[in-house]
C-alpha positions, 0 to 999 in steps of 0.5 A: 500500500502506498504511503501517505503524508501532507499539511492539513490546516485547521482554520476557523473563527476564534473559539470554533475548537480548533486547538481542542480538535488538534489535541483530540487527532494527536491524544496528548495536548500539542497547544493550549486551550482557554475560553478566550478567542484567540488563544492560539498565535502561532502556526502549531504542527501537530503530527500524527504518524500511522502505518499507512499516513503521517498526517500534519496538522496546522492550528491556527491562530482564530481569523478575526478582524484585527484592531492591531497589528498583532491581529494582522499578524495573526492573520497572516499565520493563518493564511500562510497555513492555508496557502500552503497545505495540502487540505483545508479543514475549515471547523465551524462553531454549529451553535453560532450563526453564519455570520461575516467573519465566516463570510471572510473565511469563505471568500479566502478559500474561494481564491486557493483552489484546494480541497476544502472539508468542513467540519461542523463541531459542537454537534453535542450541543443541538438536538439531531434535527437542528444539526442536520438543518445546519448541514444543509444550510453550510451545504447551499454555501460553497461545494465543500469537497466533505462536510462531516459533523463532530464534537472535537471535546466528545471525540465524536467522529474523529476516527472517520474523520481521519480516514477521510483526511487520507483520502486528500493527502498526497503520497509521499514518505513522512515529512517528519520522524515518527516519535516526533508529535509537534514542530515546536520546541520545548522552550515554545510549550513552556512558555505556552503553559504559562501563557495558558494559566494566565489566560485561565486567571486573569480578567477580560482586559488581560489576555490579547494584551501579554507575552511570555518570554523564556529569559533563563532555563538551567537543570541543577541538582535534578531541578529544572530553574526557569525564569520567565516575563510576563509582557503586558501593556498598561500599568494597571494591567501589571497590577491586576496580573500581579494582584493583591500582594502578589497573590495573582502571580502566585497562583499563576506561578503554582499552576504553571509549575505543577503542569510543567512538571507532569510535562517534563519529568523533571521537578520545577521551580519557575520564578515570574516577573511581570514588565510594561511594553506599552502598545507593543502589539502595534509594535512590529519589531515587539511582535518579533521579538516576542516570538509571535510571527516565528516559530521559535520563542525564548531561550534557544 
């Protein structure tokens, strides 16, 4: 039998599952996942090896209508995903209305000439009759290649849904070695596990406004020392990350140690600091050197 393999883009409205949906294909969390829209800000490989197919899916940071420029940079990870994959997964929030950013999404795909699978997520959320309403509403909309309905956080569908992704893969030997799950380096998912803990503590006004930032990682004694910034860009909002008397950072410190040491095998001690970088979001050379237009962040 012929071997498999290729780039399948998973892109979508803020909130529509994708992370969910790339760590349910994969079985291990490849990225971070939160309430908050767009959460994910870099293109994330997660890499599926079987016998037959090495499938590499691309999250996607949620296509949206940017007020900075970290929101076009944003958007431009998603596009670059999609003009260069193999396939489309297009995940649709089956709970939300069609509305004008899936209009957005729409048109872009209408100029790349690619197979285009829409996958209608959330189906746990309706009764049987509205979901199938939906299905061919969706249908009237663009000659979607398939349109398969799931619940990436059910994991309801998933194994069909891989068959058919083969279906549209090119053959070709792996693009990647087998043991290998995600394109990003450990630096990359340390910071993003702190990244995730804050967006997961913090109020409305925090989460689009920090960054993290690798600034030392050093094994001692069996003990892995990370020290790690926290950009935010308003005064107030370091006092809200840092809270009353430090209890804020503190929780965040905790919890971020906790998982990063399930992660890592290895016990963890994580100092946070917390610095103003006022409007670095519309500030390209910011961007980049916070690691949010590459691939790589941090300590190297």
């Amino acid at each position: 039998m012929d071997y498999k393999s290729g780039f399948i883009a998973i892109v979508g409205r803020p909130n529509a599952g994708k992370s969910t949906l790339l760590n349910a294909l994969i079985g291990k969390k490849i990225a971070i996942m939160t309430d908050t829209p767009n959460t994910t800000r870099n293109n994330i490989a997660g890499i599926l090896t079987t016998r037959s197919a090495q499938y590499v899916f691309m999250d996607t940071p949620g296509i949206h209508k940017p007020q900075q420029q970290l929101g076009r940079v944003l958007n431009k990870n998603a596009y670059t995903a999609m003009e260069d994959c193999d396939v489309i997964a297009w995940i649709i929030d089956i709970t939300q209305r069609f509305g004008p950013g899936d209009e957005f999404i729409l048109k872009r795909i209408q100029t790349l000439y690619k197979p285009v699978l829409l996958l209608v997520n959330k189906i746990d959320k309706l009764p049987r009759e509205k979901v199938l309403q939906a299905l061919m509403d969706w249908q009237k909309r663009y000659d979607f290649n398939e349109i398969i309905p799931i619940s990436a956080k059910d994991h309801q569908n998933l194994d069909e849904l891989l068959n058919v992704f083969k279906n549209y893969l090119p053959q070709g030997a792996p693009l990647y070695p087998e043991e290998m799950v995600s394109d990003h380096d450990e630096n990359f998912r340390i910071c993003e596990i702190i990244r995730e803990k804050i967006l997961n503590r913090t109020e409305e006004e925090i989460p689009h406004s920090i960054a993290v930032v690798l600034e030392h990682k050093e094994m001692e004694e069996g003990k892995l020392h990370l020290m790690a910034m926290v950009i935010v860009d308003r005064d107030s909002q370091k006092g809200i990350l840092i809270g009353k008397q430090g209890s804020k950072i503190k929780d965040i410190r905790i919890a971020a140690q906790r998982e990063l040491k399930k992660m890592l095998n290895v016990p963890v001690d994580l100092e946070l600091y917390v610095r103003v970088e006022k409007n670095w979001r519309n500030k390209e050379q910011k961007i980049k050197e916070f690691g949010l237009d590459e691939l790589e962040q941090g300590v190297q």
